[in-house]
C-alpha positions as a Markdown table, in Angstrom:
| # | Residue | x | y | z |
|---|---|---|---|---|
| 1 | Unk | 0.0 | 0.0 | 0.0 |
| 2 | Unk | 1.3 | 3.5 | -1.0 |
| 3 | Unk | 0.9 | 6.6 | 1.5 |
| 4 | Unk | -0.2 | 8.1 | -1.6 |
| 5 | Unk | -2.3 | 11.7 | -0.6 |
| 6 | Unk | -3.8 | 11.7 | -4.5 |
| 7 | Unk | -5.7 | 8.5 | -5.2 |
| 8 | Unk | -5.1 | 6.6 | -9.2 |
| 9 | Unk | -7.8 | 7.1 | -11.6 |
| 10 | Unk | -8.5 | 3.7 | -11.2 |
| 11 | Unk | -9.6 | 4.0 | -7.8 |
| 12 | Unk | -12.9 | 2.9 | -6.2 |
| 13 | Unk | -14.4 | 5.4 | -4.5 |
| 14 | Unk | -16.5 | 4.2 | -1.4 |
| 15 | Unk | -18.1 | 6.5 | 1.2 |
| 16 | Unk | -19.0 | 4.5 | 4.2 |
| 17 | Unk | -20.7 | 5.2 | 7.4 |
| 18 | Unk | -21.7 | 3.4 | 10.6 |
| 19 | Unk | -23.7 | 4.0 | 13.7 |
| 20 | Unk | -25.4 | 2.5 | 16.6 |
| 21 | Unk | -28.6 | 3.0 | 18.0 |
| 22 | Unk | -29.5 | 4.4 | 21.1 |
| 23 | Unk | -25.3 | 4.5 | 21.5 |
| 24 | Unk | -24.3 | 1.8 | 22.4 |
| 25 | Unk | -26.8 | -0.5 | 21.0 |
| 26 | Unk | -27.8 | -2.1 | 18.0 |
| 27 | Unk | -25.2 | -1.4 | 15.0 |
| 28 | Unk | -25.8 | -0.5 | 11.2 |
| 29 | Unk | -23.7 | 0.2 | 8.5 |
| 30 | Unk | -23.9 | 1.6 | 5.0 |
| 31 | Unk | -21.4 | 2.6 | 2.2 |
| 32 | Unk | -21.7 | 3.4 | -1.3 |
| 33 | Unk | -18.5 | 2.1 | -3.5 |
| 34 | Unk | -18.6 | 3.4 | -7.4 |
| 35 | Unk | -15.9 | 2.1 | -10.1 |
| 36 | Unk | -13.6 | 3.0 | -11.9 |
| 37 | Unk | -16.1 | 2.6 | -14.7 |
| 38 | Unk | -18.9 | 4.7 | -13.1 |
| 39 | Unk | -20.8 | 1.8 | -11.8 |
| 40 | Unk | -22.6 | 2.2 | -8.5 |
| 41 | Unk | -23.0 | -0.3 | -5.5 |
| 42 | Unk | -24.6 | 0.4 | -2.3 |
| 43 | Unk | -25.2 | -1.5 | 1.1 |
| 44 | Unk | -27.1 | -1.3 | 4.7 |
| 45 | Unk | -26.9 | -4.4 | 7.0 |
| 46 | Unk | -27.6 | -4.6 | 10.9 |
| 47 | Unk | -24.9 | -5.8 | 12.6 |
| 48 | Unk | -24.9 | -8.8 | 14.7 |
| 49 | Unk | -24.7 | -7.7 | 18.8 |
| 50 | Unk | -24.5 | -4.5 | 19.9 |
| 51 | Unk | -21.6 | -2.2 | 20.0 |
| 52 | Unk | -20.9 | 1.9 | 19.8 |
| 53 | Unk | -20.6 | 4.2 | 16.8 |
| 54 | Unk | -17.2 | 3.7 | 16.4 |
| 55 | Unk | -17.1 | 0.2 | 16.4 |
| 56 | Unk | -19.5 | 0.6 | 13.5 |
| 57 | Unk | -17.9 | 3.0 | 11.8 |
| 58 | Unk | -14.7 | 0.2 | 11.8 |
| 59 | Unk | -17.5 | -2.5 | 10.5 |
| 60 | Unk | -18.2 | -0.3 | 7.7 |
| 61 | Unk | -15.0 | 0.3 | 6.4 |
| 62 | Unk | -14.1 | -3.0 | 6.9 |
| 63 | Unk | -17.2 | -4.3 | 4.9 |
| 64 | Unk | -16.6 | -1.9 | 2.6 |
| 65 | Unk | -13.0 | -2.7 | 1.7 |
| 66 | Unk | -14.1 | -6.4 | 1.9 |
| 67 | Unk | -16.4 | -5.6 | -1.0 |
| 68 | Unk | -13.7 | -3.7 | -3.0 |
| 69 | Unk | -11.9 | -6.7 | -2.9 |
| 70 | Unk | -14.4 | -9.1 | -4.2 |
| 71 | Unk | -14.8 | -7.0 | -7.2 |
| 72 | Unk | -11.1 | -6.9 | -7.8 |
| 73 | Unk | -10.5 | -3.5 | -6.7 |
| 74 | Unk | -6.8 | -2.6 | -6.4 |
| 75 | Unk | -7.0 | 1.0 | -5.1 |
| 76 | Unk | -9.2 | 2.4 | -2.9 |
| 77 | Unk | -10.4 | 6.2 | -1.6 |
| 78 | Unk | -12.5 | 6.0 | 0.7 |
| 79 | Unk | -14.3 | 8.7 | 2.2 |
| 80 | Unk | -15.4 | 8.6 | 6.2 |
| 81 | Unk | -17.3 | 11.3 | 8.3 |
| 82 | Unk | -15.7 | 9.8 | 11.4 |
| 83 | Unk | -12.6 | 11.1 | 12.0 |
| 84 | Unk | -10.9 | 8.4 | 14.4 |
| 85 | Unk | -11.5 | 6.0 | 12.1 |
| 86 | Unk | -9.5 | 8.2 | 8.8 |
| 87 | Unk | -7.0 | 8.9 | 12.0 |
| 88 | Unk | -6.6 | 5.3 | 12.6 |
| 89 | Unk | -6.4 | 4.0 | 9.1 |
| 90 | Unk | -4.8 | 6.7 | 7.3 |
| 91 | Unk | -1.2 | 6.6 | 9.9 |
| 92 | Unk | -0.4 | 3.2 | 10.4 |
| 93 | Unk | 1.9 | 5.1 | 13.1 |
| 94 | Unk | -0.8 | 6.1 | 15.1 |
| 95 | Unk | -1.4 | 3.8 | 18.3 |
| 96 | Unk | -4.8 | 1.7 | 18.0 |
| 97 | Unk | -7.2 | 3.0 | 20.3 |
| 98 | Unk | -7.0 | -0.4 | 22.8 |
| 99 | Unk | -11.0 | -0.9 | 23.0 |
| 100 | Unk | -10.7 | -1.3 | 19.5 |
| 101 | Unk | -7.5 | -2.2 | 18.4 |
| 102 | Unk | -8.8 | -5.6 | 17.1 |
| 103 | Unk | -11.2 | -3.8 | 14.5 |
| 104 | Unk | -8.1 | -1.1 | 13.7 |
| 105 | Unk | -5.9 | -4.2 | 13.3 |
| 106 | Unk | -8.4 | -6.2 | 11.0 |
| 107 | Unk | -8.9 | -3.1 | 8.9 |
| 108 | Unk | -5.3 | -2.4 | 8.8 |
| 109 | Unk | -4.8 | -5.7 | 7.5 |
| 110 | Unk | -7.3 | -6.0 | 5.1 |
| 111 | Unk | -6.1 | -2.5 | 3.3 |
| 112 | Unk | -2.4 | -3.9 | 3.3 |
| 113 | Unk | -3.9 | -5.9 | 0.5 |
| 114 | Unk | -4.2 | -3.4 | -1.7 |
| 115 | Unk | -1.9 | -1.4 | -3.7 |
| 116 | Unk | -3.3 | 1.9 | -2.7 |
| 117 | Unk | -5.4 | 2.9 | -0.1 |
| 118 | Unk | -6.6 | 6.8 | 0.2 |
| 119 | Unk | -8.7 | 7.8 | 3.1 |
| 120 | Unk | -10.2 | 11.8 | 2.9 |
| 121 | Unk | -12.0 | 12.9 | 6.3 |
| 122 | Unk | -15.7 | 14.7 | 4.9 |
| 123 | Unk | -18.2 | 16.5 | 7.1 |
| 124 | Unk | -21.6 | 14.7 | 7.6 |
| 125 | Unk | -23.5 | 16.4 | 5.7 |
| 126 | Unk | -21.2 | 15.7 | 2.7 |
| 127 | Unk | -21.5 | 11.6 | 3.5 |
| 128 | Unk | -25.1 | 11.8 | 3.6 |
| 129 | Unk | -25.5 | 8.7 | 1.2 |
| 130 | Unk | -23.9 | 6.4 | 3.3 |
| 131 | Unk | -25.3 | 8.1 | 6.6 |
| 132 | Unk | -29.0 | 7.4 | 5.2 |
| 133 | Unk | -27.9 | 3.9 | 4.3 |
| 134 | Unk | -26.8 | 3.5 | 8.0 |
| 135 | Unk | -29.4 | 4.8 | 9.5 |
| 136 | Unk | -31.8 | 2.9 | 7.1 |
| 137 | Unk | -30.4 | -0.5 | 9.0 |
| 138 | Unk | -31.3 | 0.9 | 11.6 |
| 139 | Unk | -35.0 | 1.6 | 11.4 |
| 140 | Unk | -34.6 | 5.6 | 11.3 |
| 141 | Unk | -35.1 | 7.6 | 9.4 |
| 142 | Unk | -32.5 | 9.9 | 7.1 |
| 143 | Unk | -31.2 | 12.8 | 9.0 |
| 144 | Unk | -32.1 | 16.4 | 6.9 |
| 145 | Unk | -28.9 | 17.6 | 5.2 |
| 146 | Unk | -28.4 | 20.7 | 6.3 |
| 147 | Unk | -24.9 | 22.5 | 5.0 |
| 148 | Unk | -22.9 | 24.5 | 8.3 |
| 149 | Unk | -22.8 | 27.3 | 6.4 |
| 150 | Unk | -23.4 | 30.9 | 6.9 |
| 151 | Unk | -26.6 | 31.8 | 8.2 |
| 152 | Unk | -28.5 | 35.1 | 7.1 |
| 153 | Unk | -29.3 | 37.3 | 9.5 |
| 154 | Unk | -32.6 | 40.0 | 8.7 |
């Protein structure tokens, strides 16, 4: 894997979420991986147990990657609105968090197997696909994107 910042053209990109429900509780994940060629895949599952958002946030990525690999993918951006988890994955430096070192170290794993992995930090409200997707395993209902930006005073 390359510490590349700019991903190949022949990237996947896959925005991926997670979240649990109240938190901790049940856990859902969602992602959204498009080829190279344009062609869109998306996913929502309910997680087995029950776990916090981060832990799910790891699951999807995880899942995520997993997929990548299935199709043949060989480079990867992938695009998280969780910032432990782009922390964790983009710095193989960084010291796993211990509660969930074994879901850092899987994920850490599983990227090694490809020849370029990319990971961009994005607000919420610009992962929104995979956020609905999560929430969608989940039972609720998608969150109203609303954009931080200036607000307009009369």
């Amino acid at each position: 894997m390359t510490a590349s910042p700019t991903p190949p053209s022949e990237a996947w990109v896959i925005h991926c979420d997670g979240g649990a429900h109240p938190n901790p509780g049940k856990m859902g994940l969602g992602y959204v991986a498009t080829a190279p060629d344009g062609q869109t895949h998306r996913h929502s599952c309910t997680l087995p147990g029950t776990g916090c958002n981060n832990e799910a946030e790891f699951q999807a990525a995880i899942h995520a990657m997993r997929f990548a690999q299935r199709q043949g993918a060989t480079s990867l951006h992938l695009f998280s609105d969780n910032s432990i988890v782009v922390e964790q994955l983009s710095q193989q430096s960084c010291a796993p968090i211990q509660r969930l070192a074994d879901l850092i170290d899987t994920a850490r794993a599983l990227q090694a197997t490809f020849v370029c992995v990319v990971w961009t930090w994005v607000p919420r409200h610009r992962n929104g696909e995979a956020d609905a997707l999560a929430r969608q395993a989940l039972g609720l209902p998608a969150k109203a994107s609303v954009w931080p930006g200036k607000i307009r005073r009369k």
